[in-house]
C-alpha positions in Angstrom: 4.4 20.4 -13.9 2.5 17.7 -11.5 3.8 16.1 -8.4 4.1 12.8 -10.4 4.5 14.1 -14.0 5.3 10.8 -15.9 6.5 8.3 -13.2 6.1 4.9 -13.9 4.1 3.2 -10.4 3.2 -0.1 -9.6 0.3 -0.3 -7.2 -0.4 -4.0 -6.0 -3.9 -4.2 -4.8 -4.9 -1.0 -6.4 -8.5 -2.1 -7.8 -10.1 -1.3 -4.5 -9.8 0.1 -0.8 -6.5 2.3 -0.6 -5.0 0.9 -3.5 -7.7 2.9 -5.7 -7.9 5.8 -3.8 -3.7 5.8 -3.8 -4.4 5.2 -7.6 -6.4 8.5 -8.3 -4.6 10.4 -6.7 -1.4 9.6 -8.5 -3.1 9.5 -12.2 -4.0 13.2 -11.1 -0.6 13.9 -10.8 0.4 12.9 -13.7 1.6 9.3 -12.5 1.9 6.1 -15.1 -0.1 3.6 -12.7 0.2 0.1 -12.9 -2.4 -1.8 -11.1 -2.0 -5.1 -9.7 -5.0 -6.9 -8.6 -6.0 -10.5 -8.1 -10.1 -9.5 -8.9 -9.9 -9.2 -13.0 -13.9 -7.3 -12.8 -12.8 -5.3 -10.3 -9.2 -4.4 -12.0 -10.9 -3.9 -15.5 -13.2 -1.1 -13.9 -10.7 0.9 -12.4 -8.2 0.2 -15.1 -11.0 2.3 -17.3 -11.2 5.0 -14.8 -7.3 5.5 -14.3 -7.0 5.8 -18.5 -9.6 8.4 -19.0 -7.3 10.6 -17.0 -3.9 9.0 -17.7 -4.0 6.9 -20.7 -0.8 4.9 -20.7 -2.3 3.5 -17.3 -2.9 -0.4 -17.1 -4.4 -3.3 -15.0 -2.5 -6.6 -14.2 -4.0 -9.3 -12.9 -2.3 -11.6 -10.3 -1.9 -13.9 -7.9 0.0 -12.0 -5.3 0.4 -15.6 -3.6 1.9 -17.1 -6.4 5.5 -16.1 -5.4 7.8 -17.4 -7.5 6.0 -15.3 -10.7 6.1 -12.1 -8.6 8.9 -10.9 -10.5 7.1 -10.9 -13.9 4.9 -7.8 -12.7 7.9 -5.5 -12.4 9.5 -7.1 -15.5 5.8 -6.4 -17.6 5.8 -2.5 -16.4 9.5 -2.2 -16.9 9.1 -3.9 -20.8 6.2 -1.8 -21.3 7.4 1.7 -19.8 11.1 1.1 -19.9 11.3 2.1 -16.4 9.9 2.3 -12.9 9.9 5.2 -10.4 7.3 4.0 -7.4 6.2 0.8 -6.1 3.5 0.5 -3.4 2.4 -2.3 -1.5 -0.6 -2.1 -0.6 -2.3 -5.6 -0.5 -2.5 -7.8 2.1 -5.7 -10.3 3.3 -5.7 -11.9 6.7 -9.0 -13.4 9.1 -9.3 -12.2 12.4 -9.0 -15.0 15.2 -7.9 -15.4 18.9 -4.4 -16.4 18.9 -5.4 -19.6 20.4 -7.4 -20.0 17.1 -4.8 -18.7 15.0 -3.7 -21.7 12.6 -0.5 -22.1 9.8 -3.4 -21.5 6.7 -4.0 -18.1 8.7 -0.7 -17.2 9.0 -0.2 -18.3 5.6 -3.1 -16.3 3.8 -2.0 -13.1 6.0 2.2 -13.9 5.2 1.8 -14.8 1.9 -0.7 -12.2 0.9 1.3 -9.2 2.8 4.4 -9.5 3.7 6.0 -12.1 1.2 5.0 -9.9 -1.7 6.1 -7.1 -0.3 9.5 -8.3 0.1 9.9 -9.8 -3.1 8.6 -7.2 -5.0 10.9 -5.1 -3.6 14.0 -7.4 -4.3 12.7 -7.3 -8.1 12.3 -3.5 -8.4 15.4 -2.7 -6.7 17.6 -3.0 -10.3 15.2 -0.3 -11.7 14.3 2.3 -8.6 18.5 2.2 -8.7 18.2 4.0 -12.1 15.6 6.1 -11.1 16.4 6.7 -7.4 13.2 5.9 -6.4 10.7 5.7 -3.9 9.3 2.2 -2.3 5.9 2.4 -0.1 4.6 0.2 2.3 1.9 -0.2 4.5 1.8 -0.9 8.2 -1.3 -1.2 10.5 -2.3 0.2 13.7 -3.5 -3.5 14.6 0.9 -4.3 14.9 1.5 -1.1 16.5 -0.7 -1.3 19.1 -1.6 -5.5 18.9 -5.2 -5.4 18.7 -7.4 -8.7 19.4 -7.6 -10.9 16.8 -5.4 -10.0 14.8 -2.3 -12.0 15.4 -1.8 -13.3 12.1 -2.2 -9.6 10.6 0.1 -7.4 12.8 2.7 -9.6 12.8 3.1 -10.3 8.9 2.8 -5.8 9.1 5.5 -5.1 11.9 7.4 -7.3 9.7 6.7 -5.4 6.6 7.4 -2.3 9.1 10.7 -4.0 10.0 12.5 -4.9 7.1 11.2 -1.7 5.3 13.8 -0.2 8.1 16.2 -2.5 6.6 15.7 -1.3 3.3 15.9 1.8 4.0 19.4 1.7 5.6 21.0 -0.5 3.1 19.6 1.0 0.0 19.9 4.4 0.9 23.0 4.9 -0.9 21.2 4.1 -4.2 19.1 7.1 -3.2 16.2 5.3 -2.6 13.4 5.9 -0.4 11.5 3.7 1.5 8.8 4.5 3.8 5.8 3.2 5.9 2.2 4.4 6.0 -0.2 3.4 8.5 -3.6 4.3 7.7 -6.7 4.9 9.3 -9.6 5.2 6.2 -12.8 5.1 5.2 -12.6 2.4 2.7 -15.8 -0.2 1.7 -15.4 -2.2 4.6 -15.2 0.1 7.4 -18.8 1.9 5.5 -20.4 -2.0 6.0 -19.3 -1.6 9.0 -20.8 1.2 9.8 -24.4 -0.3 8.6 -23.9 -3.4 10.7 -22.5 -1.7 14.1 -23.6 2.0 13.6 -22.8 2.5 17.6 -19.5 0.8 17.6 -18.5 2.8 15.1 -19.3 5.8 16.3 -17.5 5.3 19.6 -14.3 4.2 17.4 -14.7 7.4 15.4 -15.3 9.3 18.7 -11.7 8.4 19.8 -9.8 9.8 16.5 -8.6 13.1 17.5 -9.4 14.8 14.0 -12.8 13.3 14.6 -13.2 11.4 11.1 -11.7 8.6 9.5 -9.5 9.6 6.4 -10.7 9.5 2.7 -9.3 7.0 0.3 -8.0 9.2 -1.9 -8.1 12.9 -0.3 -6.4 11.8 2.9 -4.4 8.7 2.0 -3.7 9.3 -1.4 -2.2 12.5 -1.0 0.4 11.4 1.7 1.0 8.6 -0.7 1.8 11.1 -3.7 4.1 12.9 -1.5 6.1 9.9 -0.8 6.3 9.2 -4.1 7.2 13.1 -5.2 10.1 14.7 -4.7 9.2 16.6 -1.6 9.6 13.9 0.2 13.4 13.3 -0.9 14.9 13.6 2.4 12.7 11.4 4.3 13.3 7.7 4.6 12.9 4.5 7.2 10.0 6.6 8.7 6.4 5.6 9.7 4.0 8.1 8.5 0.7 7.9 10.7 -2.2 8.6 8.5 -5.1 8.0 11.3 -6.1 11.5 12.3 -4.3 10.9 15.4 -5.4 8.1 16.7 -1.8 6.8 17.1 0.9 9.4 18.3 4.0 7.7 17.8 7.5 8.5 20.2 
């Protein structure tokens, strides 16, 4: 029996980055995957490759901005599956500025985009991950934890996302659900360009990871995602799992 054998997941931004790589791994697994995505090409594409391995699989194309409709994602996987197991939230877009540059649209596109969804995807999934006693990711960032330049708009909207997972975790514990953080560190398409663009940058960057690499999409990332999501990972909840090869070595 897989990891994931037959548990329903929604994945928002899951046509790209993390979100695909999160995606693989789970369909290999034996995971249901719902992919949420605002890029219909993009979600099409990957809602092909998630099917030849687990056919019941499926794209869904939104607006993760468009908040008072956010509910109708869970409500489409639930009328389709009849259930749901995992949600992840994964997607988030912000623009890196001073914070002297830092205006509301900023703060906006980086609230609306990360955090808001977050939160009220998690209000709507909390009737069904009751039934199921399931498992609610998140995603935090190293730019919050350690409040790199720039990006004022982006930590803050993920040490809120970090914040009231906490809460969630405490109060809906008792429902036996989990709810956890990961803060990655990963190779995805826009750390490769990059590369290309500031080849010596990025090697002093890499330089500084203790594990000397920056994690796959799907080998490194994925994998800690599908053991969130597994039962393994039962007794863990609240927590902040740093997958950066060490670049951040929490207290």
């Amino acid at each position: 029996m897989s990891k994931l054998q037959d548990k329903v997941v929604i994945i928002t931004g899951g046509a790209g980055g993390i979100g695909s790589g999160i995606a693989k791994a789970m369909v290999k697994e034996g995971a249901i995957v719902a992919i949420v995505d605002l890029n219909e090409e993009t979600g099409t594409v990957m809602e092909k490759e998630l099917q030849a391995i687990s056919p019941k699989s499926m794209f869904i194309q939104a607006n993760l901005m468009d908040h008072k409709n956010l509910g109708k994602i869970v409500q489409t996987v639930v009328d389709k599956y009849g259930k749901l197991d995992v949600l992840v939230n994964n997607a988030h877009a912000s623009k890196q500025v001073l914070i002297e540059d830092t205006t509301q649209e900023d703060l906006d596109l980086s609230f609306g985009t990360g955090f808001y969804p977050t939160f009220y995807l998690m209000q709507a999934a909390l009737p069904y991950l009751k039934e199921s006693k399931g498992n609610i990711i998140n995603f935090s960032s190293g730019a919050g934890l350690e409040g790199h330049e720039t990006q004022a708009a982006y930590a803050a909207a993920k040490e809120a996302i970090r914040g009231v997972s906490r809460v969630a975790a405490n109060e809906w514990g008792k429902f036996g659900i989990n709810v956890n953080i990961i803060s990655p560190l990963a190779n995805t398409p826009g750390v490769q360009e990059w590369a290309k663009a500031q080849p010596e940058y990025y090697e002093v960057v890499k330089s500084k990871i203790p594990l000397g690499r920056f994690g796959e999409i799907e080998e490194d990332i994925g994998r800690v995602a599908v053991f969130l999501a597994s039962e393994d990972s039962q007794y863990i909840t609240g927590q902040t799992m740093m997958v950066d090869g060490g670049s951040i070595m929490l207290r």
